[in-house]
Each structure stands twice: as structure tokens, then as C-alpha cells.
C-alpha positions as CSV (number, residue, x, y, z in Angstrom):
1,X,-17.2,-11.2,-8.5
2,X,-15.6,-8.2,-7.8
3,X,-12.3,-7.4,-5.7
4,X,-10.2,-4.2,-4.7
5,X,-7.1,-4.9,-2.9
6,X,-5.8,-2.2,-0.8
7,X,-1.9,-1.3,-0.6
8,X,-0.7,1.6,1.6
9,X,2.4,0.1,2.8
10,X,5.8,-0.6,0.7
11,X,6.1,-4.1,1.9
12,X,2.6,-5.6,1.2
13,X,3.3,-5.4,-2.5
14,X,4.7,-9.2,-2.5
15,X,1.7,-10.6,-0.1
16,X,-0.6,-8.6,-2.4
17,X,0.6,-10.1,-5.6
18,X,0.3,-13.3,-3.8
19,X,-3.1,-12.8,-2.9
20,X,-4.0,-11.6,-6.3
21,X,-2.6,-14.5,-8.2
22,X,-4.3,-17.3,-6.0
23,X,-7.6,-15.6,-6.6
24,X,-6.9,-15.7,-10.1
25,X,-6.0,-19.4,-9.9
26,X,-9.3,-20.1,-8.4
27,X,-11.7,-17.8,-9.9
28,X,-10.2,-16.3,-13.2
29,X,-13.0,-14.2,-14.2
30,X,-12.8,-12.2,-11.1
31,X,-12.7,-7.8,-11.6
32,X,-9.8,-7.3,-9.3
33,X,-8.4,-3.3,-9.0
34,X,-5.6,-2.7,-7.5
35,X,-5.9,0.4,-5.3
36,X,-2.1,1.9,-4.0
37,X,-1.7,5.1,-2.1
38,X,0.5,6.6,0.8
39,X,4.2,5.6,0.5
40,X,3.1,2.6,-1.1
41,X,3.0,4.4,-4.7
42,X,7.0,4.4,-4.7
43,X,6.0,0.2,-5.2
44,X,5.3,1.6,-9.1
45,X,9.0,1.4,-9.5
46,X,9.9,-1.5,-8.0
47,X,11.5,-4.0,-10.4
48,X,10.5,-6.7,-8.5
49,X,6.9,-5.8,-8.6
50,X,6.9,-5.6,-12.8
51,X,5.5,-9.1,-13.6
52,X,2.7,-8.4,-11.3
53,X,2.0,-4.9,-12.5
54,X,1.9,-6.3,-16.2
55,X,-1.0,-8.9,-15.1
56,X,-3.5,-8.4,-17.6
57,X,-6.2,-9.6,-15.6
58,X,-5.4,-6.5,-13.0
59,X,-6.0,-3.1,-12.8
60,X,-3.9,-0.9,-11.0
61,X,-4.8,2.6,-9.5
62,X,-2.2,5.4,-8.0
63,X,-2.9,8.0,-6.0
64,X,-2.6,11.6,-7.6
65,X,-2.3,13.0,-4.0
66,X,0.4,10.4,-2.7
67,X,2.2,10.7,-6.3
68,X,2.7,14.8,-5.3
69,X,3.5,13.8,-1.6
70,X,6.1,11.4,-3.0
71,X,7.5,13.6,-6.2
72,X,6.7,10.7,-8.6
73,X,5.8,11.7,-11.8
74,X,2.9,10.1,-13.5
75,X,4.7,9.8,-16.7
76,X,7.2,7.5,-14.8
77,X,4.4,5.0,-14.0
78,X,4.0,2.1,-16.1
79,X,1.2,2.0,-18.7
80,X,-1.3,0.0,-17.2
81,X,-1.6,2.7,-14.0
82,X,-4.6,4.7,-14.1
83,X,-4.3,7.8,-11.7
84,X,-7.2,8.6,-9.6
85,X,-7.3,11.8,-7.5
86,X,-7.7,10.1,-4.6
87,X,-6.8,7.0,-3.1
88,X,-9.7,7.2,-0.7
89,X,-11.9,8.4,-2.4
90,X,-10.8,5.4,-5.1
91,X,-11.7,2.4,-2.3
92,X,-15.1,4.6,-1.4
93,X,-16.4,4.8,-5.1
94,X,-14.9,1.2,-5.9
95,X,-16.7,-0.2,-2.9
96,X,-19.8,1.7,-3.6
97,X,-19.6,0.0,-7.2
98,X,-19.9,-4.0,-5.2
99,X,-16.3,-4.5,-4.7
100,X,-15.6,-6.5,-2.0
101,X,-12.3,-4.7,0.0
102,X,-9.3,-6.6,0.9
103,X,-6.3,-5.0,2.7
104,X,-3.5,-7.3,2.7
């Protein structure tokens, strides 16, 4: 099974997270991308979204275009964040792959 969840919004970081982790629970071999663009990308530096962002069993995505709109640097993201020029562009390609899309 594959999953992208969609955040676009500062404040669905937690519900994500939330989400995320009872999927895990229930179906640990899941592919789950995380897909963040619009103001949402200032949720990168969020202390209180750093356990989540070091799930292993996640991968994250920023978008290049909402990391210029926003002046974050990409050397200030954490590790695990793979850029992608796009956000939109991201959720079309990732859906186009058998993702199933989930917008918190």
C-alpha cells in the first residue's frame, strides 16, 4: 500500500503525524510520503514536529517553490527532506505512481 499525505497548512502538522502514526500501527509496511508545501514548509522547523520528521518509516518532501516564497533555506531542513520543485507537481507524479492521497 501506498500513501501521500498532504500538508498545506501550519496547523495540520499534529493531525498529520497522528494520522501517519496510526497507519503505521495498523499496517507497518505501508510507503507513506509526506508531501508539505504553501506556508506549511515553515512546519520543517518546528521543534514540536522533530520526532515525527525523524520517523524512519516516512518520507518527507518540501516544496522548492514554497521554500523561496518563504526564504527558508534548504540547508536549514533536516536531513531526511527531499526537495521537489513542486509541491503540485509532487502529489500529481506521486499519485500517478498508485498513491492513494490523503489531505488531513
Amino acid at each position: 500500500m501506498k500513501v501521500v499525505f498532504h500538508i498545506d497548512e501550519l496547523g495540520k502538522w499534529i493531525e498529520t503525524s497522528k494520522n501517519v502514526l496510526n497507519l503505521l500501527k495498523d499496517a507497518p509496511e505501508t510507503d507513506i510520503v509526506v508531501s508539505v508545501n504553501g506556508i506549511a514548509v515553515k512546519g520543517y522547523s518546528d521543534d514540536e514536529n522533530s520526532d515525527f520528521i525523524r520517523l524512519e518509516k516516512v518520507t518527507f518532501h518540501a516544496c522548492n517553490n514554497a521554500l523561496k516564497a518563504n526564504n527558508i533555506s534548504e540547508e536549514s531542513l533536516p536531513g531526511n527532506v527531499e526537495v521537489v520543485p513542486a509541491g503540485v507537481l509532487d502529489l500529481i507524479k506521486l499519485q500517478e505512481a498508485g498513491y492513494a492521497y490523503i489531505k488531513p
